[in-house]
C-alpha positions, 0 to 999 in steps of 0.5 A, spaced: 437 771 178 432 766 175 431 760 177 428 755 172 424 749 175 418 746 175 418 744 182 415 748 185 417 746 193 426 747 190 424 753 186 421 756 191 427 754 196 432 757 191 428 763 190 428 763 198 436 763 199 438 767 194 433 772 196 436 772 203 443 773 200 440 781 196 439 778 189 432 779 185 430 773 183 424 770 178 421 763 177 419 760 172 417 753 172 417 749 164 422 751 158 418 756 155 417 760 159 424 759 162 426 762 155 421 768 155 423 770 162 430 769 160 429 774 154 425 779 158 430 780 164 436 779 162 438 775 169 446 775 171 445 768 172 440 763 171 439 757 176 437 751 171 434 744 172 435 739 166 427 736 167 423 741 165 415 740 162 414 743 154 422 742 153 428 740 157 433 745 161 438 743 155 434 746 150 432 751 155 440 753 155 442 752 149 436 758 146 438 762 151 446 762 150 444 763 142 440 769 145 446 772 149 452 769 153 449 768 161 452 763 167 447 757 167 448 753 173 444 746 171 441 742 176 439 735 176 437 728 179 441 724 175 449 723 176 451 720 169 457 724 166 454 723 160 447 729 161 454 733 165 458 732 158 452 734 154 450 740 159 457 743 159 456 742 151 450 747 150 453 752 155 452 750 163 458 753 166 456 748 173 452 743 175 450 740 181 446 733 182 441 733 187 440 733 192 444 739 194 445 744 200 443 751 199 449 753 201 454 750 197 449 752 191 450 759 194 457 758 194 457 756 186 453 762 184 457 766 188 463 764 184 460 764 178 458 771 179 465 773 181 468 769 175 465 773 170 466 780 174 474 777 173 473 776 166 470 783 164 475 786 167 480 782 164 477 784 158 478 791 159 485 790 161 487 787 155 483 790 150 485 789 143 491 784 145 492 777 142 495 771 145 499 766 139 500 759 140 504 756 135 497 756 131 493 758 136 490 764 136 486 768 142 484 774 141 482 777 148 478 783 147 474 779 142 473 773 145 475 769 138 479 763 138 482 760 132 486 754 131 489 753 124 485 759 121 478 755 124 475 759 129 472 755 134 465 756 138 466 756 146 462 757 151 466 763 156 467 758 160 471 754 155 474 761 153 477 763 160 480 756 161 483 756 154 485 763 157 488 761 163 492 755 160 495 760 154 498 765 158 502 759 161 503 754 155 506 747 158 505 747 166 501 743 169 494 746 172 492 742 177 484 741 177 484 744 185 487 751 181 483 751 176 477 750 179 479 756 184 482 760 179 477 759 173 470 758 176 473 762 183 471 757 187 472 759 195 473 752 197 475 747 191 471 741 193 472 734 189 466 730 186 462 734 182 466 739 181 473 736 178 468 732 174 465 739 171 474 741 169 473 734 166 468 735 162 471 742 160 477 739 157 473 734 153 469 739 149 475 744 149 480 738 145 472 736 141 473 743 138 480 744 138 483 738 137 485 731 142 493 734 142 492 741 144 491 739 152 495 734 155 493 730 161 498 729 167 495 723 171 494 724 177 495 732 177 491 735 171 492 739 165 497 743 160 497 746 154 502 743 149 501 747 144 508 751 142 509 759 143 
């Protein structure tokens, strides 16, 4: 693990908990270093805070995403949907707003570990297929999308909830299913976390245009592109 916060008192919390729970764990405490450290250990997951002194957390994940893809859970002080949307856009896979507790930190690394444990596998499983929607196409063993001959950039978050609506086009995927489903959360919380859905299906229309996910008010998504 790694843990990128330039407070010295939080990171070391961190480190602690994660530390307790059997993981290795490294600290760095502004942007630079946090890319450096990234690019020496290779971490399975990187704890991120989005107010860093040399550059900011976002530029922090979206250097290190460019390098190789990592879960990045992003941490910061302010609630505005507007730094979440933005977090998500350069690859942040959860975001939590502090105050947190540790234990509902611990829970979000945990399901993101599990998250991309599932998806290793289901690559394997499924290599070298292909799911065709109408003019979408996901070719799974590669993790490529193309939607009218385009191929669209995702984040693995991006791609694996794309993936779950493909392989059931028109039913409606409550956000409570999809963050258990998807992010593999233990216990589907609100706030935060159906935000976080929110905010992925934005950036999955951004790339892949408005029509391709209909909202179903009061519920939550379905892909509505034609087999």
């Amino acid at each position: 693990m790694l843990v990128v916060e330039d407070d010295v008192t939080i990171a070391e919390s961190i480190a602690a908990r994660l530390r307790a729970e059997g993981f290795a764990v490294d600290l760095a405490h502004d942007g630079p270093s946090g890319v450096e450290a990234d690019a020496e250990r290779e971490p399975d997951l990187v704890v991120l805070d989005v107010m860093l002194p040399g550059f900011d957390g976002l530029e922090v994940c979206r250097r290190i995403q460019a390098r190789r893809p990592v879960p990045v859970l992003m941490l910061t002080a302010r609630s505005d949907e507007t730094d979440m949307l933005i977090g998500l856009g350069v690859g942040a896979d959860d975001y939590l707003t502090k105050p947190f507790s540790m234990r509902v930190l611990s829970a979000r690394v945990h399901a993101l570990l599990r998250r991309v444990e599932r998806s290793t596998r289901a690559d394997v499983d499924e290599a070298g297929t292909k799911i065709v929607l109408g003019d979408l196409e996901i070719d799974v063993d590669q993790r490529r999308v193309t939607r009218a001959g385009t191929q669209a950039q995702l984040t693995p978050i991006e791609f694996d909830l794309l993936v779950h609506f493909a392989k059931r086009p028109r039913a409606v995927q409550p956000r409570e299913r999809l963050l258990s489903e998807v992010w593999d959360w233990d216990v589907a919380g609100t706030g935060s976390g159906t935000r976080a859905v929110d905010s992925h299906i934005k950036a999955l229309r951004r790339k892949l245009g408005a029509d391709l996910i209909r909202t179903v008010h009061g519920v939550g998504y379905a892909l509505e592109v034609g087999s």
